[in-house]
N, C-alpha and C positions, 0 to 999 in steps of 0.2 A: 895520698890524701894529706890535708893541711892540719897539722897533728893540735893546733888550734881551736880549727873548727870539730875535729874528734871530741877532745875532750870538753867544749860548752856543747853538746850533745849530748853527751853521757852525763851531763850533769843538771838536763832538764828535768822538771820534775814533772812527768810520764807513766801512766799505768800500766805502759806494753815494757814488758822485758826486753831489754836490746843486745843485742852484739857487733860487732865490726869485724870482720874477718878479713886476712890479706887475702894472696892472689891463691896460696898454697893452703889455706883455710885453719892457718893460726891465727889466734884469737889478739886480735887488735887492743881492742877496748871490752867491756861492759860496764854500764850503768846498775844502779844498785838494785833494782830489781831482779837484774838475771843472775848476779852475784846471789844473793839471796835464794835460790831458786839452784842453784849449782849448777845454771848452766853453761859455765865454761870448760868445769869437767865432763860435763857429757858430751861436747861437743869433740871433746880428745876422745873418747873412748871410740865414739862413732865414727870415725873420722872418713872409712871407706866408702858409708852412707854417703857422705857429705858431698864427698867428692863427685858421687856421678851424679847430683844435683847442681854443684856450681859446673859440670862441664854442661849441662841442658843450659846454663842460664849464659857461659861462656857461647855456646856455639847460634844463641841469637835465637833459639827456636819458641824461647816461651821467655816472657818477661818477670813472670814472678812464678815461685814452682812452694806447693807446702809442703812444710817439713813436721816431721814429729819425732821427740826424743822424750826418753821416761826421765820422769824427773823424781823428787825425794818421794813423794805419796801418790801418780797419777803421771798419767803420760800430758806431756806438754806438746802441742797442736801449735804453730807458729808457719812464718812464711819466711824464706829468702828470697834477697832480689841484690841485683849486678849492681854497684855503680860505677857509671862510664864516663870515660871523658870527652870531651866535645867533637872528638875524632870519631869517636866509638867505643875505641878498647876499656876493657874491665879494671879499674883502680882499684875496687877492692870489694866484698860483698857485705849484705847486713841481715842478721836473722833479725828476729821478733816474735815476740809471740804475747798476743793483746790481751788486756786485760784478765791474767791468768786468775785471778777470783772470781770471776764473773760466772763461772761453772754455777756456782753456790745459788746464782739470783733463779740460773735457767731449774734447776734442782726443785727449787721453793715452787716456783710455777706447774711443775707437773706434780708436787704432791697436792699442793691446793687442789688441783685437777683432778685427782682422783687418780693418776698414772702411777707406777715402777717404775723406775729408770735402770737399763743394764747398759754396762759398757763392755765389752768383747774385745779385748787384745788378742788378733790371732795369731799373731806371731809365738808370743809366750803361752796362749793360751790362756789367758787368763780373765774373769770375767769379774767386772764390779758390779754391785749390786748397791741399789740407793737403799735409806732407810725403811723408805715406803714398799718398796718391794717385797724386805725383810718382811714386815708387819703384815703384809697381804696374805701372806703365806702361815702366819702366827710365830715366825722368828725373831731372834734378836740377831744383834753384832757377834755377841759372844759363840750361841747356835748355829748360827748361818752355816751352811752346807758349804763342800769344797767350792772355788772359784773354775773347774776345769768344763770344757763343754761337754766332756759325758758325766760328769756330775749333775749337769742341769739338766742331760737327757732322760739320766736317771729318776728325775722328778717329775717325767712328762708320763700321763694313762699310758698303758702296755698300745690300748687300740688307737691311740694318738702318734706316738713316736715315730712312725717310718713316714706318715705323713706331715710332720715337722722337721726331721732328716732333707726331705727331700724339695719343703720349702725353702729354705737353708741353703740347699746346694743350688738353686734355682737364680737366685738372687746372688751369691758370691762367684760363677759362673758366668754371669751377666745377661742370665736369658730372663729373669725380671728382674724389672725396675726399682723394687721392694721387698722385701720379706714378708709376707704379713700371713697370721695362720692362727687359727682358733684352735682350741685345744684345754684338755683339764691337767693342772699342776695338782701334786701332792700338797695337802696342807702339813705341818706338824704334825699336828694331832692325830692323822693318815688319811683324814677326808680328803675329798676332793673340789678343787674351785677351777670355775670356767672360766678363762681367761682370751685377751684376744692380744695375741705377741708381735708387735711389727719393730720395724727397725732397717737399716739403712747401712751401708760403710760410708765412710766419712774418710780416710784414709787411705792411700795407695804406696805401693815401693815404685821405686822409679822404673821399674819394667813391668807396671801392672797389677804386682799383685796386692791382693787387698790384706792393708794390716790393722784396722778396726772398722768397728762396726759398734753402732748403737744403738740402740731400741728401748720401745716401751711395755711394760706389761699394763694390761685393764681387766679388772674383775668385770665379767659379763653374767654372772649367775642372773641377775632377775632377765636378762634378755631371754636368755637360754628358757627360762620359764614361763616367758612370755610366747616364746613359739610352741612350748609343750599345750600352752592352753589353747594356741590359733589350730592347732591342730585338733583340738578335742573339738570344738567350734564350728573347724571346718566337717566332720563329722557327725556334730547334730544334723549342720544345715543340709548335710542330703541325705537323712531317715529325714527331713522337715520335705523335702522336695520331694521324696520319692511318694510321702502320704497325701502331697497337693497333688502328683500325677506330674509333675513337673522331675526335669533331671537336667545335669549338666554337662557339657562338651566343651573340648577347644580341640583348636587344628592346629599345628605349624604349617604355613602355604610353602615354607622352603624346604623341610626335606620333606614335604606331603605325608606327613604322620600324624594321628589325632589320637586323644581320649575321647571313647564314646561309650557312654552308660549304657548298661546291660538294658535295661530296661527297654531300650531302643528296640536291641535285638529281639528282646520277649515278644514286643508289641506287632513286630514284623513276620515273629516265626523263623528267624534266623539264628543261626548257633554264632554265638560269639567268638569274635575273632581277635585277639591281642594285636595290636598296632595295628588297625586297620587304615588303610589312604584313603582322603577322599575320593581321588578316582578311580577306588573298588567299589566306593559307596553309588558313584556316577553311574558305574557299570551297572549296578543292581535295580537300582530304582526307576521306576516306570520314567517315559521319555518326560513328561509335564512336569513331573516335581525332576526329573535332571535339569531340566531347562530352569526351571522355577531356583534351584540352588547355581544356576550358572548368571544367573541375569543376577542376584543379589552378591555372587560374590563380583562380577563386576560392578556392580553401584559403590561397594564397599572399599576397593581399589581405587576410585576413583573419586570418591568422596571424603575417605577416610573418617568416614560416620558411620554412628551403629545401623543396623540395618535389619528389618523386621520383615517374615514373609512367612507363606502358608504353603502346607504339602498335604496333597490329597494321594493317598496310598489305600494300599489294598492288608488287611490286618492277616495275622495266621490263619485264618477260617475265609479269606477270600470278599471279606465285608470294607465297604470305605470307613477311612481311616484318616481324620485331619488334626493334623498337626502345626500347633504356630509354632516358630522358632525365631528367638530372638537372636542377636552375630552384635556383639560387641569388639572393632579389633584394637590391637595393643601396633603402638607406632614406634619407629625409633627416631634418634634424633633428625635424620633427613625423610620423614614422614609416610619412610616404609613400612609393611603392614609384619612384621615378624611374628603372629600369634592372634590368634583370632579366640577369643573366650564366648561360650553362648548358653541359652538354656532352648527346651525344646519340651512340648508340653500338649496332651493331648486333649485334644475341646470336640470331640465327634459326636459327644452328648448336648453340649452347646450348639455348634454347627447345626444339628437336626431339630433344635427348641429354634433356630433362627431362622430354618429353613418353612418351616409350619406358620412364623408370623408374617413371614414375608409373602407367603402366600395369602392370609388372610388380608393384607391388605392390599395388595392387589386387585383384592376383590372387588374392596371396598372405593378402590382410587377406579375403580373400571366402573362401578352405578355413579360416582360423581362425576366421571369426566362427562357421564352422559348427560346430565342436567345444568355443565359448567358451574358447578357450587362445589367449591374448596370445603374442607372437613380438616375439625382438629381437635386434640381431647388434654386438656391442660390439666396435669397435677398441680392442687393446691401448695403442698407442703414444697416440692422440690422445684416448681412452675417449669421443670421438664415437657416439651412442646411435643408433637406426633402431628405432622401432617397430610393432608393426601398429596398425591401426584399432581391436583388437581391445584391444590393451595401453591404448592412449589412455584406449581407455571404462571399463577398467580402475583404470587410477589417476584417474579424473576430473578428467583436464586437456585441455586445447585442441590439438590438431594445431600443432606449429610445430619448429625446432631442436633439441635435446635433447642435453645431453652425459651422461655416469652418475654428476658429481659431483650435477646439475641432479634427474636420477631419485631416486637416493638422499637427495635434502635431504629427498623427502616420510617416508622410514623412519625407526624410532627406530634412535635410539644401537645396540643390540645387534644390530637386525638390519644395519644399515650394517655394522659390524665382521663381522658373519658373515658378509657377502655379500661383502666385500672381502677374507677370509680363505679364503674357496673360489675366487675367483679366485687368489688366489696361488698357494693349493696346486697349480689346473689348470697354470699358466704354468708351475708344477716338472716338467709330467709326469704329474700324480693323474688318477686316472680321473672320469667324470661325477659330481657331486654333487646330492643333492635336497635341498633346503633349507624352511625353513617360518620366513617373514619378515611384518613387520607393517608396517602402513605407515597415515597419517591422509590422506585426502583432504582436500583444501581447504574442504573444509563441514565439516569437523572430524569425519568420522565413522571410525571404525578401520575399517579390514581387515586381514585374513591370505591371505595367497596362499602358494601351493606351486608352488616355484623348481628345474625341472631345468636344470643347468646345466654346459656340456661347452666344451672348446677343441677349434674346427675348424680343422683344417690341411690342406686341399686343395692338391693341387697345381696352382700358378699361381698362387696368388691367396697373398694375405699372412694367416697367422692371426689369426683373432678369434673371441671367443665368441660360441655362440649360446645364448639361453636362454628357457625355458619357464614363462608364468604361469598357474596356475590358481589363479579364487577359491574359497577354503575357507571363507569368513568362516561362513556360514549352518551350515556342521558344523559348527564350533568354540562358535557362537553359544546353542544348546541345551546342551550341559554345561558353560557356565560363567553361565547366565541366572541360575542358585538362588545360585551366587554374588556375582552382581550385584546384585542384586535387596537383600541382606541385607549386604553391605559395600561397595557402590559406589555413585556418583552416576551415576542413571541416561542424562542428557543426556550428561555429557561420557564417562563411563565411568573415571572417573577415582576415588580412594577417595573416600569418606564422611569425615564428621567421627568417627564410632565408630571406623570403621578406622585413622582417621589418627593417632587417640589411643592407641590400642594400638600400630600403630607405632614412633609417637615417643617412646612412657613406655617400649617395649624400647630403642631406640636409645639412650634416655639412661642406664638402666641398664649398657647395653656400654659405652659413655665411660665412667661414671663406675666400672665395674670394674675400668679398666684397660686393655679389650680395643682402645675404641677411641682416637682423640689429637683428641678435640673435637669440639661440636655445634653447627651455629646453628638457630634458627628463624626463618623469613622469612615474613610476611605480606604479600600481596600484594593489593592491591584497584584495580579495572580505574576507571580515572578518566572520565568521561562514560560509562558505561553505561547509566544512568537513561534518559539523557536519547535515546539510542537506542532505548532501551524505548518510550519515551513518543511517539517520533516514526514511528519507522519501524517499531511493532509488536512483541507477545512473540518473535515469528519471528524478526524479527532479533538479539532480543537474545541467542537460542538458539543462531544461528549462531556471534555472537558468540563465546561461552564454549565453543560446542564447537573452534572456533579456536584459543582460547587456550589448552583444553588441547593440541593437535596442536603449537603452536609451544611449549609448554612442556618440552613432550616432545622435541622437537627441542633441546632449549636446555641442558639439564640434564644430568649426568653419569649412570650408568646406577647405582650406588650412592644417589643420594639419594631420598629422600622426598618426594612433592607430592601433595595434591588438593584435593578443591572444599568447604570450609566450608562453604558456601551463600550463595545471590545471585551478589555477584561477587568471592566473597572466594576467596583459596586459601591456603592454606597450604603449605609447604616445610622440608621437613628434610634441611640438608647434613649427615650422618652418616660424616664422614672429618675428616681433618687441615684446621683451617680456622681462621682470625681473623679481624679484624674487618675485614683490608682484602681478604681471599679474602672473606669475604661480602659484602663490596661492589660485588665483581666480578660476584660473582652476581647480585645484582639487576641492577647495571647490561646485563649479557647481556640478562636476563628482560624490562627494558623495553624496552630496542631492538627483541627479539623480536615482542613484542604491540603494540607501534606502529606495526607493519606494518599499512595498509589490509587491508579486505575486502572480495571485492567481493560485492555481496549485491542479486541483479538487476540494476537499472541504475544501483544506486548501490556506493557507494564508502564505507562504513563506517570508522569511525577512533576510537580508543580509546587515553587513555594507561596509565600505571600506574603506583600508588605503593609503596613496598614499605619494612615494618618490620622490622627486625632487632634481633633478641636473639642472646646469647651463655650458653651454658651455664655454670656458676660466675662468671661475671662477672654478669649480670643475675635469676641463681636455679636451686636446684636441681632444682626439679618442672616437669613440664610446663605446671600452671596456673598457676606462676609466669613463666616463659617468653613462655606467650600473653597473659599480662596486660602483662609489659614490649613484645611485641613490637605490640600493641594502643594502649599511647601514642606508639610510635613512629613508626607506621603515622599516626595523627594528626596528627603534628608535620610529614610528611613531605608530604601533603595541603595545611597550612596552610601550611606557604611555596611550595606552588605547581604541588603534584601532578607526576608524569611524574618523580618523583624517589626516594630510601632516604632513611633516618634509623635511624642505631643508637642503641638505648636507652643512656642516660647520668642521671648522676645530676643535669643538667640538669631531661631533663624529667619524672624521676619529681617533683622539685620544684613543676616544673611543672601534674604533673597532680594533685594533693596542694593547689597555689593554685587552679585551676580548682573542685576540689570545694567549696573556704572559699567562691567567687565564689557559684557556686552556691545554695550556702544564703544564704550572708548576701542575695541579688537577693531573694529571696521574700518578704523584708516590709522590703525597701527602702521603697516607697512607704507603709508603714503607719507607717513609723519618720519616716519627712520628711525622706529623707535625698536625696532627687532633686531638682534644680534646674536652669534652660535658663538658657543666655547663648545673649545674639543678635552675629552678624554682618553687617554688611551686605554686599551687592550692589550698584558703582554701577555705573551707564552710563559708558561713555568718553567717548558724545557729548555728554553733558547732555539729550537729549530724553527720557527718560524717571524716574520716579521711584526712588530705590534701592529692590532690594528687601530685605526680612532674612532670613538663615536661623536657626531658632532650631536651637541645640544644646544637647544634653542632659548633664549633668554628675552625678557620684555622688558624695556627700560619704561615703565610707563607713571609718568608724570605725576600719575594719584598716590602713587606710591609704590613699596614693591609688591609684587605679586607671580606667585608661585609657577611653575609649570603644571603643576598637579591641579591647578585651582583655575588657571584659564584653559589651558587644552580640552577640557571637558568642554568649560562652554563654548569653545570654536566647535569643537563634534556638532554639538545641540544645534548652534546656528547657520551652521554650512560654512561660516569661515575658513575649515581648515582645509578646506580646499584648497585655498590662495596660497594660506600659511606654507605649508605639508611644499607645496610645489619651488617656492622660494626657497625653504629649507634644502632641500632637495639642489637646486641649482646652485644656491651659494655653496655648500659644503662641497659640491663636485667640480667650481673655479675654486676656491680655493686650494684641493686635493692637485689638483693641475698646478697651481704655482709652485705650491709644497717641493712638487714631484721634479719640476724644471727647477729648481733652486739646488737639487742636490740631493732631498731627504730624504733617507730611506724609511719608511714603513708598507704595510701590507693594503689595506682596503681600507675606505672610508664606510663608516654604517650611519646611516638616519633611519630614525623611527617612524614610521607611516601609520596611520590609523585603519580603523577600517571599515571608515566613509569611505577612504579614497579608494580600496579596495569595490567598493562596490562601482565604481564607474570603468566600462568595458576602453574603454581607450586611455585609464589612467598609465596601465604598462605603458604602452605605446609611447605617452609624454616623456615616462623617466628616461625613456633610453634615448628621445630626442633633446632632454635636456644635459644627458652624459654628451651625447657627440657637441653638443653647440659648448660645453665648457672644455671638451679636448678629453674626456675622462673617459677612460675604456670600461665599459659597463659592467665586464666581469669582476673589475675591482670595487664595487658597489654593495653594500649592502645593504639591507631594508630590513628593521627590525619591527617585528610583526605581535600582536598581543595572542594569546589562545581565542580569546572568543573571535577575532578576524578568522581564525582560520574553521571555526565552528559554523560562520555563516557561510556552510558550502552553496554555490549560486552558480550557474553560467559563465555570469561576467567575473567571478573568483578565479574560475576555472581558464577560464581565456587569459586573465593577467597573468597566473604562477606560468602559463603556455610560453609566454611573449618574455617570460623573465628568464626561464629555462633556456629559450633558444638565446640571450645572446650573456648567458651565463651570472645573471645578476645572482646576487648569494641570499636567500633568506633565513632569519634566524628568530626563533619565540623569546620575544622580551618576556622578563618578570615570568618564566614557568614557574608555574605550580601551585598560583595566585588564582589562577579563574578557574574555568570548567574545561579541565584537563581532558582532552579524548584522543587518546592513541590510533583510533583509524583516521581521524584527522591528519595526527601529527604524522604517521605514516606513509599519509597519499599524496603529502603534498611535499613540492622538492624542497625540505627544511637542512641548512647545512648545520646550525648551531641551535643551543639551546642555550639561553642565559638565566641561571638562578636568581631569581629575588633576592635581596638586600635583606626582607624580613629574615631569611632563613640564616643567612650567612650570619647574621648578627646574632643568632640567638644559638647557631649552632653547639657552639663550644660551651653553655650553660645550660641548654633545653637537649633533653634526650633528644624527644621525638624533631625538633630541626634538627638535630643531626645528622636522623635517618631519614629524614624526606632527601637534604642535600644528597648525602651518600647515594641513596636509591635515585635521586635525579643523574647521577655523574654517571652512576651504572645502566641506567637505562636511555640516555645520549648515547653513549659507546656503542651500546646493544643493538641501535637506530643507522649506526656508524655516521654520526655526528659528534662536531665537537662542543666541549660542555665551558660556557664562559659563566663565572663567578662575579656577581656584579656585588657594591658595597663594601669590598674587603678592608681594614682598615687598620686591622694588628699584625705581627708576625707572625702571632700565633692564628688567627685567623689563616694566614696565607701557608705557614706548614700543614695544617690540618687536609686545606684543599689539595696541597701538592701531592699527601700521605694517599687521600682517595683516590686523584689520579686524574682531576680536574686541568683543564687545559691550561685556559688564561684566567688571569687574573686584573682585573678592573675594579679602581679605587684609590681611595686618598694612603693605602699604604705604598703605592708609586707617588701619586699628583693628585689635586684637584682639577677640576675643569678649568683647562687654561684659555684665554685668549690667543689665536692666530699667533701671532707675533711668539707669545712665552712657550708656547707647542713647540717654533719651530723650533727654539731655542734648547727644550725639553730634547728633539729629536736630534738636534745636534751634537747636546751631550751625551745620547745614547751610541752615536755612533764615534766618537772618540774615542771610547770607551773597549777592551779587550773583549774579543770575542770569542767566546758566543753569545754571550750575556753580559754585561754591564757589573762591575765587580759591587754599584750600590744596589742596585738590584739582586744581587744573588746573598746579600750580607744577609744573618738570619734575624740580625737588630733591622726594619726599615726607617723610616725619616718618623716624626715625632707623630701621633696619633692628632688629626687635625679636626676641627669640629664640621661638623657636617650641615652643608649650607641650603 
């Protein structure tokens, strides 16, 4: 080496000790720290060390190897490393050893902490001990006990030592990882303190063996006495369990062993058995409670939730015997059941008090059914409910619990208040009332019942009402049919659009006389209800709506206005004091209400809702004025994401005012030549495969620009994209043809279809006639498809994925993970790709949860045996993260932006110039500069 550059090295000013060694491992140079530190004398003594570490770093096998030599007060910890010359060979080597005060900082930290620090030279034997250690123990410097390791054994409890011995040997062996072991140290004074000792080697000789080791000590005394008391604790609490009748159990399911309390056995007549299995317990127990304990430990397996169930047994003297037990189990980290904890508790005295009421009324539900009058007996203080069998079949609900807040949710507004207004009067003293109340069954259909209703006060017993149901509905039913029939919606029973307009054109006149202090109008439209139609039958979408009116009813003040427009529209008139943030309220009420499941046979129906709002003199004086504002609002509220309101503003009347210019001006967009595609590509991460391109479609249109996001929609709305979708389709599949005859290489061309076109049974049919007439072979085609396309399963769906199948067209889910994701969809239909949203990519590397939808999207493409394309990408760090999960391609401005024809081929030329397999700016892990997104 250049004896130059040695010595302005040694003379930088550095906090690591240095050395220079030659090839023979005499000491070249040192800098004034190792001078200081005497490390060039130790380097002579040691010298035989030395040597079979610079032959490890000679013979290539390890680049840097650590070294330790004892220095004036403390072993010194450093590293060697080779340096070589441009050939290879070793010019000469360099110890070091960093920051040799820096001990003192790590010191400070574990006494703040409450730690001892020991250091174990096992070579010498010798062991340091920090200050803090000393002091835990009540030594000093001066006291401190010898430094040898049966000096420290000697300090360890008699019934501790071979179990510390053997921790020790465990870890310097290398059959653990750690050393770590609780145990009592002698104090000075000859007490004893709890400590918990762990520690590590840090050190090796060059064939392995370990020559230190360091560790911490921790006083654990209050822990230690913290479990003395969990144990006295745990002791109360079963003398506490055994005097409620109650006891506890647990099982291990894997070596089928449990704890099971005596007490079991007493109750049984069985002599107790130390480790008993449960399937000796199997064995034993009559077949009903076998089975009964077999069906709960499957629920539990497969639920991995606690699980409650009852056993009827037979006691020592041959009498029944029931038992609830509860089954709590304990999971591990892959959500296996390792230990099951319960308790088991005997109720036969209970059970037979349940079985004597349950007979009593029976009785009583067997005289009412005979006369069709429901019976119920309402505590005042608790409004706990009891009804007959009779009442049940009545309101059309299920036998279970019942309080009269729970009764009354099925009633409207008015009659809730009347019926809680007759209780009051009774609790004053009023004599019996008869009442005539309405109520909606759960399948949405109204009844009216007739309510006698009286406070009984017998003596002995606490007062509570009793009262009397009969249905009236079938009277009431025939003179109000002529009015039904000619102002109501007959399903829900709800107004008409006639009646509601009469209505609302009075109501608005009272506002606007003075009489009343303001109106809104709320349009309301049930979000997925189609698609309930479509699925599960008119049936159910009947129940639906008759639903929706029962909870609207429930939902809404007795003053306002509501009915059914038609389909699934309704209308709402709050006709009181209201603004914009009191009709917000409202709706928001209204959706929560109909986002209630249904259940509807064995399914479970679900429906959101969106809802428009107009304000009376703020958005117009007339009622057609009203419905048309509350009609784009309704729209708006939809478009960002349905299950939400939108108050009319002067937003989106602008709004719908540019919507209508979109509209006309779309219709002879393409007659005008104002439609044009730029392509982007798609590349593989791994380089095995070809990019592919997507083309996208662009509007040059004269009013200004305007988005694809913002006109494709309204071609959907107006049938437009029929023309569009097709043209796109043909140009991009001539153009792929020129591409192709020119030289280019890449893989498939993809356009995005919608899924209007999807619904027409001979659109397949066109694509593939408009691939043959461009010269483009169809299997190189692809059609990127949205989730809800593939959710409106149909015939004619079915026929197009048939015709695209056969001549190998490729389909792939634009934007997964965006709409109404459903995996028997995405499974039935022939899907080759999935493309992640742009939202998620973007947010991935900042937002937890995008990270894990991404991640979980890439894992479950794979899983589908599809490939997963990343759309939006636009960092490096972006595009590492995908490559790390496993993500295919990659698409985005961290390749290109959407190019023009011409700059693509251009793009595709310099891909292929380029060394392969991959493009060397492509594979760099810096990409081209972070472009803005157009």
């Amino acid at each position: 080496m250049d004896a130059g550059a040695i010595a302005s090295l040694m003379q930088h000013p550095i906090n690591s000790a240095l050395l220079v060694l030659d090839q023979d491992g005499r000491v070249l140079a040192a800098n004034p720290c190792a001078q200081a530190l005497g490390l060039p004398q130790a380097v002579l003594r040691f010298g035989p060390l030395l040597q079979d570490l610079r032959q490890l770093l000679v013979d290539g096998s390890q680049n840097t190897v650590p070294c330790s030599l004892p220095g004036p007060e403390r072993r010194l910890d450093g590293w060697m490393r080779a340096v070589r010359a441009p050939e290879g060979g070793v010019l000469a080597f360099t110890l070091s050893v960093p920051d040799p005060d820096g001990g003192s900082r790590g010191q400070v930290a574990l006494d703040s902490a409450g730690h001892g620090l020991w250091d174990w030279d096992i070579g010498v034997d010798r062991i340091f001990r920090s200050d803090s250690w000393l002091a835990m123990l009540g030594y000093s410097t001066e006291d401190a006990p010898d430094n040898g390791l049966e000096t420290a054994m000697a300090l360890v409890h008699p019934d501790d030592i071979e179990r510390v011995r053997a921790s020790v040997q465990e870890h310097l062996t290398g059959r653990a990882d750690a050393y770590v072991c609780e145990h009592r140290v002698r104090r000075r004074d000859g007490g004893w303190r709890w400590v918990r000792d762990s520690g590590r080697v840090v050190a090796w000789s060059a064939d392995g063996r370990p020559l230190r080791m360091v560790g911490t000590h921790t006083a654990i005394d209050d822990q230690k006495q913290l479990e003395e008391r969990l144990r006295r604790q745990q002791a109360l609490l079963e003398e506490i369990q055994r005097l409620s009748g109650m006891a506890s159990w647990s099982w291990d399911p894997i070596s089928d062993t449990g704890w099971w309390p005596q007490d079991l056995y007493r109750l049984l007549g069985q002599p107790v058995r130390p480790h008993d299995s449960a399937r000796a317990w199997l064995r034993r127990l009559p077949p009903c409670a076998s089975a009964a304990l077999r069906r709960a430990w499957r629920r539990m397996r497969r639920d991995g939730e606690p699980v409650n169930f009852d056993l009827e047994l037979r006691d020592a003297e041959g009498q029944p015997l029931y038992l609830q037990a509860w089954s709590q189990p304990q999971l591990d980290d892959d959500g296996h059941i390792v230990r099951v904890l319960g308790q088991v508790q005997d109720v036969t005295s209970r059970w037979r008090a349940d079985a004597l009421l349950r007979w009593r009324t029976e009785l009583l539900d067997r005289v009412s059914a005979l006369g069709h009058i429901g019976g119920a007996e309402i505590e005042p203080g608790t409004r706990r409910v009891q009804w007959t069998d009779e009442c049940y079949r009545l309101h059309g609900l299920p036998h279970g619990p019942l309080t009269l807040d729970d009764a009354l949710a099925l009633y409207t507004r008015e009659s809730r208040e009347t019926f809680e207004a007759a209780l009051a009067r009774l609790a004053a003293g009023g004599p019996p009332e008869q009442l005539e109340l309405c109520f909606y069954r759960q399948n949405g259909r109204r009844a009216r019942v007739q309510v006698l209703v009286e406070l009984d006060c017998r003596e002995g017993m606490a007062p509570r009402f009793v009262a009397l149901y009969r249905d009236v509905s079938r009277e009431l039913e025939t003179s109000e049919r002529i009015e039904l029939l000619s102002h109501y919606d007959l399903l829900t029973g709800l107004p008409n659009r006639f009646l509601l307009r009469v209505q609302a054109e009075e109501a608005i006149v009272t506002a606007q006389d003075g009489l009343g202090h303001g109106l809104a109008l709320l349009l309301v439209d049930l979000d997925g209800f189609k698609s309930i139609n479509d699925s599960f039958g008119h049936a159910a979408g009947d129940a639906m709506l008759k639903a929706a009116a029962g909870r609207m009813h429930h939902t809404l003040q007795g003053g306002d206005l509501f009915g059914r427009l038609g389909g699934d529209e309704f209308m709402v008139v709050l006709r009181r004091p209201v603004d914009g943030t009191e009709a917000e309220d409202a709706a928001r009420r209204l959706i929560a209400a109909l986002s209630e499941p249904l259940a509807f046979g064995s399914e479970h129906l679900k429906v959101g809702a969106s809802v428009g709002i107009a304000l009376l003199g703020r958005d117009g004086e007339g009622f057609d004025d009203l419905l048309r504002a509350a009609h784009a609002a309704l729209r708006v509220a939809r478009e960002r994401g349905r299950n939400g309101w939108q108050q009319h503003n002067d937003e989106i009347q602008r709004d719908t005012r540019r919507r209508l210019e979109i509209e006309h001006a779309l219709r002879g967009a393409l007659e005008r030549e104002e439609l044009a595609l730029v392509y982007q590509p798609q590349v593989c991460i791994k380089g095995d495969h070809l990019p592919g391109i997507e083309a996208l479609l662009r509007w040059h249109w004269p009013g200004g620009p305007c988005h694809p996001g913002e006109f494709i929609p309204i071609a959907e709305q107006c049938g437009e994209i029929v023309r569009l979708g097709e043209w796109v389709i043909a140009e991009a599949c001539r153009q792929a043809a020129a591409w192709h005859a020119a030289g280019l290489q890449f893989g498939r061309i993809a356009v995005n279809v919608s899924g209007v076109q999807l619904r027409d049974r001979g659109f397949a049919d066109r694509v593939v006639a408009l691939c043959q007439r461009a010269g483009w072979p169809p299997a190189r085609l692809e059609l990127e498809l949205t989730e809800s396309a593939l959710i409106l399963d149909s015939d004619n769906l079915r026929h197009c994925f048939q015709v695209f199948e056969r001549h190998g067209v490729q389909l792939a889910v634009d934007d997964f993970g965006t709409g109404f994701s459903n995996l028997h969809y995405l499974n039935r239909f022939p899907v080759q790709r999935l493309k992640i949203d742009r939202s998620f990519v973007a947010d991935m590397l900042s937002d937890t949860n995008a990270g894990e939808v991404t991640q979980a999207i890439v894992h479950l493409g794979h899983a589908l045996g599809m490939r997963v394309v990343a759309e939006g990408v636009e960092t490096a760090e972006e595009q590492s993260q995908l490559r790390a999960w496993g993500c295919d391609e990659i698409q985005g401005y961290v390749y290109t932006r959407p190019l023009p024809p011409r700059e693509l081929a251009q793009w595709l030329a310099r891909l292929a110039s380029e060394s392969a397999p991959a493009p060397a700016w492509l594979a760099a892990e810096t990409p081209p500069a972070r472009m803005p997104v157009r």
